[in-house]
Structure formats: C-alpha cells, structure tokens
PyMOL CGO cylinders between C-alpha atoms (Angstrom):
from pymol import cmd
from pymol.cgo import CYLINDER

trace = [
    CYLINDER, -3.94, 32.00, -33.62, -7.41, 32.61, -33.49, 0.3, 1, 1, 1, 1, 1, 1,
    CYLINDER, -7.41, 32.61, -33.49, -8.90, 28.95, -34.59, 0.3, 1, 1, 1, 1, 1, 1,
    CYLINDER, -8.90, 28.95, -34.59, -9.07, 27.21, -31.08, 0.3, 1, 1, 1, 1, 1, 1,
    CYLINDER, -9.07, 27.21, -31.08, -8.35, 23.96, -32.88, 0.3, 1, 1, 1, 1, 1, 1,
    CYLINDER, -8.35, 23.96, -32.88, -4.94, 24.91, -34.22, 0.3, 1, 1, 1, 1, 1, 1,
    CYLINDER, -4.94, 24.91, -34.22, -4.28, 26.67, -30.42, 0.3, 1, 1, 1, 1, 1, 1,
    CYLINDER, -4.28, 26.67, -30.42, -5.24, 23.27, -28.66, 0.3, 1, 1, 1, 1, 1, 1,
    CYLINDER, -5.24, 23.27, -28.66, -2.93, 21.44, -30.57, 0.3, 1, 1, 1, 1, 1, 1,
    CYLINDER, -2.93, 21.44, -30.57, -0.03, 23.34, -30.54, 0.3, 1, 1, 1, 1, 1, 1,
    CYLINDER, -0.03, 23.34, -30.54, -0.04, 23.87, -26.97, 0.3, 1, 1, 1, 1, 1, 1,
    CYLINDER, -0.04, 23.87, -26.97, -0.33, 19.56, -26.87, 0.3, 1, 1, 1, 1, 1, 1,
    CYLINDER, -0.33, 19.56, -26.87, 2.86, 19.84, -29.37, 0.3, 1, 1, 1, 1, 1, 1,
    CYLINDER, 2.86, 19.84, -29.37, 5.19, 22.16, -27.41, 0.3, 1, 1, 1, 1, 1, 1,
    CYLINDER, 5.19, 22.16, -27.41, 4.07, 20.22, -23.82, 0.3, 1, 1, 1, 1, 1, 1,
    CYLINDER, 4.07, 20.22, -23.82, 4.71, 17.51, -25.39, 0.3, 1, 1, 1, 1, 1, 1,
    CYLINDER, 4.71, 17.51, -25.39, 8.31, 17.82, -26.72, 0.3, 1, 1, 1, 1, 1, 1,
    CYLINDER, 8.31, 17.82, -26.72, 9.10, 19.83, -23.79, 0.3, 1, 1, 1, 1, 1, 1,
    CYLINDER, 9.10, 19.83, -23.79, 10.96, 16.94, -21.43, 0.3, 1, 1, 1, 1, 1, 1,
    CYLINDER, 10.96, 16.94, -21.43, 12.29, 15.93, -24.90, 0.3, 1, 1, 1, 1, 1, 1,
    CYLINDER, 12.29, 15.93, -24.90, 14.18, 19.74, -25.77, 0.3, 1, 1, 1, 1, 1, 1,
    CYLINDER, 14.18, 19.74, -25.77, 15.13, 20.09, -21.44, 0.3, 1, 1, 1, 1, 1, 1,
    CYLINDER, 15.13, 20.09, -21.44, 16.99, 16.55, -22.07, 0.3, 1, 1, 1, 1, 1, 1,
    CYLINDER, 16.99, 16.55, -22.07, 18.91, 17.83, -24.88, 0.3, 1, 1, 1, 1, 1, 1,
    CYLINDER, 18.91, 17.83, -24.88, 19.63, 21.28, -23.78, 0.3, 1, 1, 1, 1, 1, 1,
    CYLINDER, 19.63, 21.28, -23.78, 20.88, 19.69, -20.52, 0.3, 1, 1, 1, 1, 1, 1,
    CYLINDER, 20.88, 19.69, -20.52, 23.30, 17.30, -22.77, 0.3, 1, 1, 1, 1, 1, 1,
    CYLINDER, 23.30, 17.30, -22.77, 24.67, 20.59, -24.52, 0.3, 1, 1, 1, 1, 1, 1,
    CYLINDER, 24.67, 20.59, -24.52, 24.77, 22.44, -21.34, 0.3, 1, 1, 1, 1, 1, 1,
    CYLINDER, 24.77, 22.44, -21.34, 26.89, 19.51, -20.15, 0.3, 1, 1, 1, 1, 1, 1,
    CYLINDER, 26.89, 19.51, -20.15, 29.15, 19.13, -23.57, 0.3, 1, 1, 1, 1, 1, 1,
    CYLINDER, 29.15, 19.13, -23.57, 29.69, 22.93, -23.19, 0.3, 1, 1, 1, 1, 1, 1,
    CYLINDER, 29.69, 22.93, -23.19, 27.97, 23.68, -26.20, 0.3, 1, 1, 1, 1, 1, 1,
    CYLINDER, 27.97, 23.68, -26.20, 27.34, 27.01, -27.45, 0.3, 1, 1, 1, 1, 1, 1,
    CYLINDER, 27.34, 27.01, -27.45, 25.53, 28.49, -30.37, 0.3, 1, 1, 1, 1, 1, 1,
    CYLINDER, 25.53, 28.49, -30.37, 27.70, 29.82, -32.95, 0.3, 1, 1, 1, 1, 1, 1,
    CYLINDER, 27.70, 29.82, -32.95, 26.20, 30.11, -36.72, 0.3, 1, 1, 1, 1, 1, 1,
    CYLINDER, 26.20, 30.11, -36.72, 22.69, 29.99, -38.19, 0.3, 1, 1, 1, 1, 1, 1,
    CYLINDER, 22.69, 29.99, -38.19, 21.89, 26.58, -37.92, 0.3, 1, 1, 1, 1, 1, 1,
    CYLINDER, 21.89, 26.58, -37.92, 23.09, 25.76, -34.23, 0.3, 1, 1, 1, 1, 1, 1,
    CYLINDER, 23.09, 25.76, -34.23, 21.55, 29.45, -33.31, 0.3, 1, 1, 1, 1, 1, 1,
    CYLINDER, 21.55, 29.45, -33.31, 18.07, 28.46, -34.67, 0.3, 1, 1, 1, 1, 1, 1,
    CYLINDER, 18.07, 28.46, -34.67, 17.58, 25.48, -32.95, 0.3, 1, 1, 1, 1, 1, 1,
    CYLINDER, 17.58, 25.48, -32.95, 18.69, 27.06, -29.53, 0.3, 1, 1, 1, 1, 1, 1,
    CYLINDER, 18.69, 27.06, -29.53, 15.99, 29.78, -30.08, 0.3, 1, 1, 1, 1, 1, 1,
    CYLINDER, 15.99, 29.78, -30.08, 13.60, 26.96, -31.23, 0.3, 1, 1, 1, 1, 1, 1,
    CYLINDER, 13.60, 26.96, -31.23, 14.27, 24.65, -27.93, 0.3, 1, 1, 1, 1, 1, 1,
    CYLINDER, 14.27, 24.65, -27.93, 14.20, 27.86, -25.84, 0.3, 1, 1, 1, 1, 1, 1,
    CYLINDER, 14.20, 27.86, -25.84, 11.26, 28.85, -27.47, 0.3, 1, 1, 1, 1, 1, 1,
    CYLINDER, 11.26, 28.85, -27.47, 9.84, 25.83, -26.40, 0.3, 1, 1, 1, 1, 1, 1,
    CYLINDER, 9.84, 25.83, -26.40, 11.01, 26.02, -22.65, 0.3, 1, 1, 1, 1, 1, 1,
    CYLINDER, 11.01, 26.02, -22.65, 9.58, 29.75, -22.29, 0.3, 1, 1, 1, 1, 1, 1,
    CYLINDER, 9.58, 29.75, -22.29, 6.03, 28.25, -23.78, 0.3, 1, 1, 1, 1, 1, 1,
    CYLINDER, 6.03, 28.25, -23.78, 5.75, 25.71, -21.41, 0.3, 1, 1, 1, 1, 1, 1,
    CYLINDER, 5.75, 25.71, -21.41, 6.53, 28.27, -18.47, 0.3, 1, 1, 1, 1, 1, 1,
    CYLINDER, 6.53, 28.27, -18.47, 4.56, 30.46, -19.09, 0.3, 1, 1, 1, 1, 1, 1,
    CYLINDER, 4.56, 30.46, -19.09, 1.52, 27.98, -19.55, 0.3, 1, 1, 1, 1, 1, 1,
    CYLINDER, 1.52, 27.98, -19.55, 2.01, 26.87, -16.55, 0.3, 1, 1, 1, 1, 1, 1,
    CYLINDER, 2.01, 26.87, -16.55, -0.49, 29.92, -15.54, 0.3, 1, 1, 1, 1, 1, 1,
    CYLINDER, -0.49, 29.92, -15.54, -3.82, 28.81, -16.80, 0.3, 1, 1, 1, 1, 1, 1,
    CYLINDER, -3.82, 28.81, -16.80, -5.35, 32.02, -16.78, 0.3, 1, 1, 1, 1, 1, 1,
    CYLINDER, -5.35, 32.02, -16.78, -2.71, 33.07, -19.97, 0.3, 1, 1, 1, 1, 1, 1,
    CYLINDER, -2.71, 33.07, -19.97, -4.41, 32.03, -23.16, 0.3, 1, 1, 1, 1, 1, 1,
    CYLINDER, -4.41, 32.03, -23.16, -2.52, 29.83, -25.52, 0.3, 1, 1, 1, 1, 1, 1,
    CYLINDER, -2.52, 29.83, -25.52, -1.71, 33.16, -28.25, 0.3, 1, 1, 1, 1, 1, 1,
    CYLINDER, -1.71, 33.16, -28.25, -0.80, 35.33, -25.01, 0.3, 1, 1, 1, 1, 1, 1,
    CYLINDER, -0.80, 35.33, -25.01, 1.64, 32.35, -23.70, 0.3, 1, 1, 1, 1, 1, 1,
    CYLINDER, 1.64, 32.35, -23.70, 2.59, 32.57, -27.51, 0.3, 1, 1, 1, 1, 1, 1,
    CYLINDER, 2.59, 32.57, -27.51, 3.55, 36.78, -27.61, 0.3, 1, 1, 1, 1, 1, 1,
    CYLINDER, 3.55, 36.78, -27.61, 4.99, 36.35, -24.30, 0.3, 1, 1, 1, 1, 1, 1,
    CYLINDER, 4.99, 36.35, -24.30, 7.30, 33.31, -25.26, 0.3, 1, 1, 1, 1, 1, 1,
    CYLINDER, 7.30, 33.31, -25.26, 8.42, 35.31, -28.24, 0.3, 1, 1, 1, 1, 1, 1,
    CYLINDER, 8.42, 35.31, -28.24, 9.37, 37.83, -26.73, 0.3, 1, 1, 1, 1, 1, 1,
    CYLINDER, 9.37, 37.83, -26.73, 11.25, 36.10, -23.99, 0.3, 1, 1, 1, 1, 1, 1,
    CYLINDER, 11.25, 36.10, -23.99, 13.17, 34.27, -26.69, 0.3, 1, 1, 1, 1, 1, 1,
    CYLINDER, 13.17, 34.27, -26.69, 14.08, 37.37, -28.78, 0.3, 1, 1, 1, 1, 1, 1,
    CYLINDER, 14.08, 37.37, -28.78, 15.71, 38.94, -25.61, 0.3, 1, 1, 1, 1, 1, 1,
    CYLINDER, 15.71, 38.94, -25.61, 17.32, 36.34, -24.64, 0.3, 1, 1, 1, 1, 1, 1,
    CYLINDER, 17.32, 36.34, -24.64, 20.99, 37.69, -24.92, 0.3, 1, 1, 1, 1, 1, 1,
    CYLINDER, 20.99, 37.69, -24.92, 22.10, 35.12, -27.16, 0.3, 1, 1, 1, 1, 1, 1,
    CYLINDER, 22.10, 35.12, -27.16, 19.77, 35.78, -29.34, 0.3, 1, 1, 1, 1, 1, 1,
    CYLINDER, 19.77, 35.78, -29.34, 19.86, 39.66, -29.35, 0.3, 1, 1, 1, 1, 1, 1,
    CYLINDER, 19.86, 39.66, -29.35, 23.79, 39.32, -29.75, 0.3, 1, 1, 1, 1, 1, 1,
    CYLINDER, 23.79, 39.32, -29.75, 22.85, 36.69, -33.22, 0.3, 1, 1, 1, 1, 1, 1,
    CYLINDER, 22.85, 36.69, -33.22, 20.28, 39.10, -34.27, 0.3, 1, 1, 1, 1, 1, 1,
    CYLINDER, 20.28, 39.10, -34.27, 22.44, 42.33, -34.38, 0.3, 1, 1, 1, 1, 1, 1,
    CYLINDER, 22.44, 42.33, -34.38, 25.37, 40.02, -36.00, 0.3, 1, 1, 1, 1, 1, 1,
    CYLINDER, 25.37, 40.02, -36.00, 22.26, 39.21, -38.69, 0.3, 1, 1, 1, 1, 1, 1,
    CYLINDER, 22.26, 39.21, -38.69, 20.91, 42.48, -39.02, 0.3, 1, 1, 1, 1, 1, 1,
    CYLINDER, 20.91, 42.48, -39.02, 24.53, 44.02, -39.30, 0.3, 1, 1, 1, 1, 1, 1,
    CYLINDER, 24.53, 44.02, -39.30, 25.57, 41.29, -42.27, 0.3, 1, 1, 1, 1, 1, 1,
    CYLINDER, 25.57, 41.29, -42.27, 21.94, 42.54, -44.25, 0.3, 1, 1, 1, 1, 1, 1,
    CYLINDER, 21.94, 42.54, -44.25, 22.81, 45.92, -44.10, 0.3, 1, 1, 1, 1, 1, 1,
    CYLINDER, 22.81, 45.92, -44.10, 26.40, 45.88, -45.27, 0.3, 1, 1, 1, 1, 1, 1,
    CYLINDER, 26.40, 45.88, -45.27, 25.29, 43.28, -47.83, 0.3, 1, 1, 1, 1, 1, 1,
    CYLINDER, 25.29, 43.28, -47.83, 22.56, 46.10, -49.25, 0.3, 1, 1, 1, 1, 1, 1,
    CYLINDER, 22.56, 46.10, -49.25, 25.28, 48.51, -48.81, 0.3, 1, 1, 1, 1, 1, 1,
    CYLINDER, 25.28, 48.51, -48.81, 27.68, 46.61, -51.01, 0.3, 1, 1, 1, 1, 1, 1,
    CYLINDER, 27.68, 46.61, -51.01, 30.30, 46.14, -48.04, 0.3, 1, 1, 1, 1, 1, 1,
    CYLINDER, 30.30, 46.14, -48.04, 32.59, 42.94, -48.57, 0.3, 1, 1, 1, 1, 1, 1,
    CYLINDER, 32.59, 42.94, -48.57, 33.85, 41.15, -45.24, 0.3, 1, 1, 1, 1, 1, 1,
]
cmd.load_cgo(trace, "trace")
C-alpha cells in the first residue's frame, strides 16, 4: 500500500461504508445471527474488518497501511474467526491427507 493514491481512497471507501456495515451488523446482532459456513463467515470478517479500520483511524497519527496491519490482525483474532480458521485449516489438511468426513 505504498501508492498514496490507492491509500487515500481506500481509507474514503471503508469510512464510507462504515455506518452502512454498523447498520447491518446491528440488524444481525438483533435477528440473532451467527456465522456458520464460508459465505456468512466471510462477510462477518469483511464487515468487522471494516469496523476495526475505522477504529483504529480514528488516531490520525496511524498511517492508512499501519491502520491496515493492525485491522488485520484484529480481525484474524477475533474468536470467531480463529475458531473458522482452525475448522478451515483442519478440513485442508485431512483433505491432503486423504481423510473422508
């Protein structure tokens, strides 16, 4: 993330679809939603993805591919993700290992 172009606007893009992914996690928050499978597991991490961005921003001295590391990592720990990504990494192995489920 080194062209300050590129930087500039993706920090515009995750601002500005922030109040847009808060509405809709509250919704599923409210519905009782959870995660469960790929699809519905990759759009949490994308919409919390988001949310950790936009926090972390918040501290102007953090520069938009620092925000970007630290919002990774934030997401990637986040336990539902950790759980999804041992279930993931679990199903690769036994798939290279030739284990049926």
């Amino acid at each position: 993330m080194q062209d300050e172009v590129v930087a500039s606007e993706l920090d515009h893009l995750l601002h500005d679809a922030s109040p847009r992914v808060d509405k809709i996690l509250q919704r599923l928050h409210h519905l009782g939603w959870k995660p469960k499978g790929d699809t519905p597991t990759t759009i949490f991490s994308q919409a919390l993805f988001v949310d950790n961005y936009v926090i972390v921003r918040m501290n102007d001295e953090i520069a938009i591919p620092d925000a970007i590391a630290v919002a990774y990592g934030q997401t990637l720990n986040h336990p539902v993700m950790t759980k999804w990504l041992a279930k993931r990494g679990v199903q690769i192995l036994d798939k290279a290992a030739g284990v049926k489920e």
